[in-house]
N, C-alpha and C positions, 0 to 999 in steps of 0.2 A: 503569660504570667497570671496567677488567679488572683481571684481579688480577694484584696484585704478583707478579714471578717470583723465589723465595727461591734462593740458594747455595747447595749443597751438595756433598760431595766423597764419590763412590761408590769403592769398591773393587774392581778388575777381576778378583781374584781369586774373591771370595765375597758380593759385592754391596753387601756392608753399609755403611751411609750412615752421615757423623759433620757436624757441622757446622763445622768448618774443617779444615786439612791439618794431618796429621800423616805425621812418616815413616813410622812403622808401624803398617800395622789395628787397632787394638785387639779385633776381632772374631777375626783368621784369624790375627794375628800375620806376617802379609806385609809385606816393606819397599816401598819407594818403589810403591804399587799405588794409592795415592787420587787421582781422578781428577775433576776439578770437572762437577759438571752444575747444571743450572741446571730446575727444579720449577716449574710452575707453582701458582698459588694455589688455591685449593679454588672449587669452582666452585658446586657445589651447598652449600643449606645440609643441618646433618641433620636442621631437622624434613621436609625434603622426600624428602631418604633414607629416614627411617623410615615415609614416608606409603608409598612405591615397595615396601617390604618386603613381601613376602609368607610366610606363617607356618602350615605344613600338620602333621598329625603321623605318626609315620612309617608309621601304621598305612593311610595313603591313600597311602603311593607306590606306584608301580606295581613291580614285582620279574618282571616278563614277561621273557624272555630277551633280549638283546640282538639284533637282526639283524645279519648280519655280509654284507660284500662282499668275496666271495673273488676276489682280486688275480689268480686264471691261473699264480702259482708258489708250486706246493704248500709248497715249503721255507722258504717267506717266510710263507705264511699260517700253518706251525704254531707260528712263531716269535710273531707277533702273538697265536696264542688260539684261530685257524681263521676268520681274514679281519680287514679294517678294519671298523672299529664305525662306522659313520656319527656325527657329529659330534667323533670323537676325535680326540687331535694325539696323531703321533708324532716322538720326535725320533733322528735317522740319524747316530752319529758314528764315525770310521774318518779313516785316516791318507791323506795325499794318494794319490790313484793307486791305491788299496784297492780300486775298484770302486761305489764309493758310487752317482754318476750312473749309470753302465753298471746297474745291477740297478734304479734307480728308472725309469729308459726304458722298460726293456724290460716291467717295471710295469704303467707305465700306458699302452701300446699293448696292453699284453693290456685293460684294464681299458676302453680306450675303444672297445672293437669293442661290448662292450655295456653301457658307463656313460660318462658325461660325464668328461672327464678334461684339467687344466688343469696344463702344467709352467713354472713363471715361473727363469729363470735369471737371476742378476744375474752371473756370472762370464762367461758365454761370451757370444756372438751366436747369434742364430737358425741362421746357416749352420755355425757348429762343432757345434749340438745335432745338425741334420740330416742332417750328415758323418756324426757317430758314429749315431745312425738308420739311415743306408744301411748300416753297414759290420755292423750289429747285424739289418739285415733285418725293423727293426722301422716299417720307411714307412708311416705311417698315416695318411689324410687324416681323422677324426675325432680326433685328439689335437690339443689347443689348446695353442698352445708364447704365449710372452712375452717379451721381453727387459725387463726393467724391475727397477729399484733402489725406487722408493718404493712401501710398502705401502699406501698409501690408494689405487695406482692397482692391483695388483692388487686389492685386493678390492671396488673398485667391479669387475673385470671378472669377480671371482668369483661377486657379485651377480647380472652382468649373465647370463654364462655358465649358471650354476646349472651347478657340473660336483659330479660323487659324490667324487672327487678331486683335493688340488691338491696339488704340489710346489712348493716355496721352496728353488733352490741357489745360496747356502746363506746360513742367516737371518742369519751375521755381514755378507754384505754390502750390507742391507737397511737401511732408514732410513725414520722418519716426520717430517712437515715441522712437529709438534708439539713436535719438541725442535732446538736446536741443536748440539749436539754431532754429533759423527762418525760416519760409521760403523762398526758392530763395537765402538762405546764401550757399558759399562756399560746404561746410562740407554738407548742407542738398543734394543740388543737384547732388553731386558725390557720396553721399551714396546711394541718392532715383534709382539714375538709375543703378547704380553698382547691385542694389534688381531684378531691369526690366532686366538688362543683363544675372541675373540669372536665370531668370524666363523665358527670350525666350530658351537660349541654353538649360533650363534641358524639358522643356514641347515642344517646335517643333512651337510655337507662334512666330508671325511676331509680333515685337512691334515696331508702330511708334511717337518718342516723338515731340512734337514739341516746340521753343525753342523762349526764344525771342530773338531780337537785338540790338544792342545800336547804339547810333545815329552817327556810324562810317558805321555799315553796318553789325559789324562784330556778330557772334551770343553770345548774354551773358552767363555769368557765367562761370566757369574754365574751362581754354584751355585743360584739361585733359577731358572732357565731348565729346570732337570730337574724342579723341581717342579710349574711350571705345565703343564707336556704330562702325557699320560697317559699312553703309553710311551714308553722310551728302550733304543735299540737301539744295540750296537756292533759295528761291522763287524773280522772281526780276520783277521790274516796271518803264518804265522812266514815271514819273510822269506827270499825264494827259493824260495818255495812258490806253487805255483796252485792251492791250496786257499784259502778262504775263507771265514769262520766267522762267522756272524751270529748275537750273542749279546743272549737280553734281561734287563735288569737291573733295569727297571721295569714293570710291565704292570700296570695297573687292570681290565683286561677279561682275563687269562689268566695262567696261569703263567711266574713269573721263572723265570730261568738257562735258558730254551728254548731248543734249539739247532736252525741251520738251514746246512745245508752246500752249499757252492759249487765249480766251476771253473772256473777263467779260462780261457777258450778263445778262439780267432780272430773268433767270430762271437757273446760275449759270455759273461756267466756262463751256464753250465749246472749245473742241479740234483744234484748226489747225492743218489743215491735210498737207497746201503747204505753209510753213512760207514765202518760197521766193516770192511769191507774193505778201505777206503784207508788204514786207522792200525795194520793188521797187518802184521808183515814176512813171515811165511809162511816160514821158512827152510827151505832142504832140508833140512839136517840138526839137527839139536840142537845150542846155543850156551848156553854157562855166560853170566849174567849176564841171562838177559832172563824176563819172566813177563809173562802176558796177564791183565787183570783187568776187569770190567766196570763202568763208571762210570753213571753216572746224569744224565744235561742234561736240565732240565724231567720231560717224562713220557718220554723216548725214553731207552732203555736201549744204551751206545754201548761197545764192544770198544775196550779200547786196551793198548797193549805197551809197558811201562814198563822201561829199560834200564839197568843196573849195571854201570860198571866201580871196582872195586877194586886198586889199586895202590899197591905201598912210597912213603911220603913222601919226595920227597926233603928237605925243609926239615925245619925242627925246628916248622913248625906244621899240622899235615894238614890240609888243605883237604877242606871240606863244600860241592861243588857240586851246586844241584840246578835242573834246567829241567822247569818243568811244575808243579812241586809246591814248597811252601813249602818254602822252606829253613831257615827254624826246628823247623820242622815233621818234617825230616829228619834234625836234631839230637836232636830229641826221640825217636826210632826207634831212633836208632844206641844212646841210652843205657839205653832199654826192652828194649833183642838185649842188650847187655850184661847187664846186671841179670839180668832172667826167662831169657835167653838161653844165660848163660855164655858170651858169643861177643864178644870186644873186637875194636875198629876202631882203638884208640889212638893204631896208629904206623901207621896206612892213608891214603891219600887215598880222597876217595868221592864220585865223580859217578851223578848219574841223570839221565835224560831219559827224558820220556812221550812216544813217538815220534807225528810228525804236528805237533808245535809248536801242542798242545791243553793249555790249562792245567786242571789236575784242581781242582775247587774244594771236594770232598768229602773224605770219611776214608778210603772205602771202599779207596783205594790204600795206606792203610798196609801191609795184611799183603802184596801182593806186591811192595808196595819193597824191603822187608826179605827176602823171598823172592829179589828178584833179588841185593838185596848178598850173601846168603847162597853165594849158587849163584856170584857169580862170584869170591870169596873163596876158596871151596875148588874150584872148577873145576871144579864138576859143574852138568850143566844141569838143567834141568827138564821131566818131559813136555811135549810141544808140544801132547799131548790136553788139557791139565790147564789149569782154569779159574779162578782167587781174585779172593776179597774181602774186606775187614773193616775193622774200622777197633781199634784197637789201647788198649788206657786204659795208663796209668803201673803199676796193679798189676800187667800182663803179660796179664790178658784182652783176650781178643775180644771185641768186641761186635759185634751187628748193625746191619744198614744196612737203610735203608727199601728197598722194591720186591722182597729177593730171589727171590720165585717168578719176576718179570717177565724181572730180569739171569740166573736160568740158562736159562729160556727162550732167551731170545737169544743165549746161548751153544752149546744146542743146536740152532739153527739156522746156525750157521758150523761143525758139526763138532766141538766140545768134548763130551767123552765122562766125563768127572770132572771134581769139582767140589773145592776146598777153601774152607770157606764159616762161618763163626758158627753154631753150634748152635741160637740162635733163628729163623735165617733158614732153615733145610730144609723146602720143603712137607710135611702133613699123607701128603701121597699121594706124592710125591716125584716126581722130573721124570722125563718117561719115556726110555730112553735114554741116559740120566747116574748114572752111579757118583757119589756123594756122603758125601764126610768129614767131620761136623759139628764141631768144635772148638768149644773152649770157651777154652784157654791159648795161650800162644805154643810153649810147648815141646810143644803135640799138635800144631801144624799143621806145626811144624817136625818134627818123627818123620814126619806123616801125606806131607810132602813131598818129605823125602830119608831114603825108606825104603831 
């Protein structure tokens, strides 16, 4: 006899099941987001489960390296860890028209000149894949393309195929004939790829799904879908830019916040090989308001120019805008210059931008924000030789930032000649090449910098 199929109401926001409708999740606190699906009944008993269990200790697992297959685009492999890990899912999310398809094409034609490689589309047709193919130069008669919506028939072909890689774009519009519901619903998408998770781990397949977003940024459908994959990757854009930032924010096999940078161009992305060159303005002359500081993505050490302007309020409330960098975070700055500083913002307005529409997700940009509000408040610039970092406490110390031998390094490979830097952060031997000011307060970096 089959089993009963029980009622349930999922939440499209954060997955979480209740057993009848309410207005609001009790889980995420989301209004009108519960959505009925329909369970089937348990199939197996558990003493058959517990017979199937198998029970090792950890002193027999194996700890061997991982094998990796490197993808053909270095800037995507260092984002991943330095390649796809055979049996791992990752999952690919970025705003329409970001590039998503275009960088996973071009992928896995490098990947099927010498690995199996299987791309299933449920949004286009085979001839829109092939359009964009031609025009990307990426015509491969060893790449296996799909059109198909239901997951039980790609992965019978992934079975059949045995490819080293498969693409799903994109898993919201994917569907198993296991549930009734819709597709892109709750229930569909955590079952479809729940299918994909089983199908890389038990056959040695990279699957990578790609995912949409909602107009927050963040990737749709239930928040339990980033947990089931092993990486999660977001593709990112400041808009009107043909830059393109591939950022990772989950990784099991490699370092998070890894960055991998791109350009859109006529005949698809291309690689940047020296991002810090594109996120410098390089001005001819000297301009009050701007300072260059080295940040830190993953392990890659990346140059960016972080801009201040300073201006009388007009209103009676000043505005604190900041693009790039927290804007609490830049409240919290403006009242540590004051304090340790002696230097009020009161009756200012105060914008900043990390130029290149890069969000800084470290500290290390405190001292040269403050450095650029300084410089453009009193209207004097800053050397354009001169290099900062630090990250800033409430008492008015510096403190240091992990990597600094790495970031003046890479400073004196663009031509920076002095450094102003945390006192813990100066190598032993010191960098060769580079004048360096150790600070320890705000008011020595601020002496050491508008001397």
């Amino acid at each position: 006899m089959a089993p009963r199929a029980k009622r349930r109401y999922a939440c499209s926001e954060c997955g979480g099941q209740q057993p009848q409708w309410t207005g609001q999740c009790p889980e995420c606190g989301s209004w009108n987001t519960l959505e009925e699906v329909h369970v089937a009944g348990e199939v197996a008993s558990g003493a058959a489960r517990r017979a199937a269990a198998e029970v090792t200790t950890l002193a027999e697992v194996s700890t061997a390296p991982q094998p990796r297959i490197t993808t053909g685009v270095a800037e995507l492999d260092r984002v991943l860890g330095g390649g796809l890990v055979p049996g791992s899912v990752v999952l690919i999310g970025g705003e329409p028209g970001i590039g998503k398809s275009t960088l996973l094409l071009q992928t896995l034609a490098a990947l099927s000149r010498s690995h199996g490689a299987l791309y299933a589309t449920g949004e286009e047709s085979l001839q829109q894949v092939a359009l964009r193919g031609q025009r990307l130069g990426v015509v491969d008669d060893a790449l296996h393309l799909m059109a198909e919506t239901a997951v039980e028939e790609v992965v019978a072909a992934a079975e059949r195929l045995r490819p080293r890689a498969l693409v799903l774009d994109s898993v919201q519009t994917f569907h198993t004939a296991t549930l009734g519901s819709a597709p892109g619903s709750v229930a569909q998408v955590r079952e479809s790829a729940a299918q994909l998770v089983r199908l890389a781990k038990a056959s040695g397949t990279a699957v990578i799904l790609v995912g949409h977003v909602t107009k927050e940024g963040a990737l749709a459908g239930p928040r339990v879908l980033e947990h089931m994959v092993d990486t999660v990757l977001y593709f990112e854009s400041d808009q009107g830019s043909r830059y393109r930032v591939v950022r990772a924010v989950k990784n099991r096999f490699g370092a998070a916040n890894e960055l991998g940078v791109f350009a859109m161009a006529e005949d698809g992305l291309r690689q940047v090989r020296n991002p810090s060159s594109i996120f410098l303005s390089r001005h001819d002359q000297d301009v009050p308001g701007s300072a260059v500081f080295v940040t830190r993505e993953g392990s890659r050490p990346l140059l960016l120019e972080v801009q201040a302007l300073v201006a009388d309020s007009a209103g009676g409330q000043p505005r604190r805008v900041a693009v790039g960098l927290d804007g609490s975070r830049l409240a919290l700055l403006l009242a540590v210059l004051q304090r340790h500083g002696g230097i009020s913002t009161a009756g200012e307005d105060v914008f900043i931008n990390v130029v290149g529409g890069v969000r800084v997700q470290e500290t290390a940009g405190d001292l040269p924000a403050l450095a650029a509000v300084l410089s453009s408040l009193r209207n004097r610039p800053l050397a354009r030789d001169c290099v900062i970092f630090g990250e800033l406490g409430l008492a008015g110390e510096v403190r240091p930032v992990p990597g600094g031998e790495e970031r003046l390094s890479e400073a004196v490979k663009h031509g920076f000649v002095r450094a102003v830097v945390p006192k813990k952060n100066v190598p032993r031997e010191g960098v060769p090449g580079m004048t360096i000011h150790p600070v320890q307060r705000l008011d020595e970096a601020l002496e050491a910098l508008f001397v």
